[in-house]
N, C-alpha and C positions, 0 to 999 in steps of 0.2 A: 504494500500500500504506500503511494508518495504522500510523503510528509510536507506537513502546510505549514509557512511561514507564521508566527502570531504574534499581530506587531504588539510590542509591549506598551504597560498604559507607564507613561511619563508624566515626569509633570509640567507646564508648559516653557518652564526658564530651560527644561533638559532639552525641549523641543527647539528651540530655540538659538539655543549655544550649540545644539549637531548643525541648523541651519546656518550659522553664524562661520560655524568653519567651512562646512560647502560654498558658502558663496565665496569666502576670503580663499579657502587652500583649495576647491574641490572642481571636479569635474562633471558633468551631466552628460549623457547622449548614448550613442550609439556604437560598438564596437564590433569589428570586424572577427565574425572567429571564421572557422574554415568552413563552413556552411552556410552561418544563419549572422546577421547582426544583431551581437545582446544589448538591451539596456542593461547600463550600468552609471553605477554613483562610484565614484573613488575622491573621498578625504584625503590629503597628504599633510603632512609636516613631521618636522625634528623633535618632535616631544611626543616620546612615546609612550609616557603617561596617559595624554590625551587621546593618543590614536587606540590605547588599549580602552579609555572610560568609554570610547564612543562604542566600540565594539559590545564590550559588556553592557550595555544600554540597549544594544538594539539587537543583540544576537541572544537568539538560544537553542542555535546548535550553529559547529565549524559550517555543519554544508550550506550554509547561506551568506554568512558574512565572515571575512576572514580579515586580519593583518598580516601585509605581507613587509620586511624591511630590503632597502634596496642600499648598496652603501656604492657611492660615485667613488670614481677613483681619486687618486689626492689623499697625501695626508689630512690635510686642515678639513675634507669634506667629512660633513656630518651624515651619518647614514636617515635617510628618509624613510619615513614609516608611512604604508597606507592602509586605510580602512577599506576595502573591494567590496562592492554588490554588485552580482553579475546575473543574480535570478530576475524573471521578469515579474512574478509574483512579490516578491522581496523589492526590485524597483516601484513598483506601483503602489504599493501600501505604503513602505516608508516617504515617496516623492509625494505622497497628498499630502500627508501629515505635516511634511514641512514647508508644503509650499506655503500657507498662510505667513510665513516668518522669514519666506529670501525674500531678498530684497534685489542683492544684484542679478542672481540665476533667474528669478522669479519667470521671465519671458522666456528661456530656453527650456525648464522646467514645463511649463504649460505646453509647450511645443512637443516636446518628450511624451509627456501623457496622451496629447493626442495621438500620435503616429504608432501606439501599442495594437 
């Protein structure tokens, strides 16, 4: 039996601050995999604190949202941390819930939802 995403109840400053880093560090759209184009959300930054709070907020289970670390080459670079949503179920529940709170994504967002 496939297992359903269940978005968790937050409260809305939690909603808020996930939307706060999407619009400043994240990504919205469409991604090319070998077949199909997934929607996907990816949060990034150098605080892996954050990139973990956000995951435990909105995960509860690995197979929908994950963090993944990327570390550039370079001493002095800091390794990147992101938040991945690549389910389409998992993009559409979470992108409603925050859309009320982007501000800068806010028209690419609306644009995503419709094209599912």
């Amino acid at each position: 039996m496939k297992q359903k995403y269940i978005l968790p109840k937050l409260k809305s400053w939690e909603w808020g601050y996930i939307a706060g880093m999407l619009d400043g560090e994240g990504w919205i759209g469409f991604q090319q995999d070998r077949k199909h184009k997934r929607p996907t959300i990816v949060i990034s930054g150098t605080n892996k604190e954050a990139m973990e709070w956000i995951n435990k907020k909105l995960n509860n289970t690995e197979k929908f949202i994950r963090v993944e670390m990327t570390k550039w080459k370079g001493k002095q670079a800091k390794p990147i941390y992101r938040v991945r949503m690549r389910n389409k179920e998992v993009f559409e529940k979470v992108l409603k819930k925050l859309l009320p709170y982007l501000i800068v994504k806010k028209d690419k967002a609306t644009i995503c939802l419709k094209q599912l």
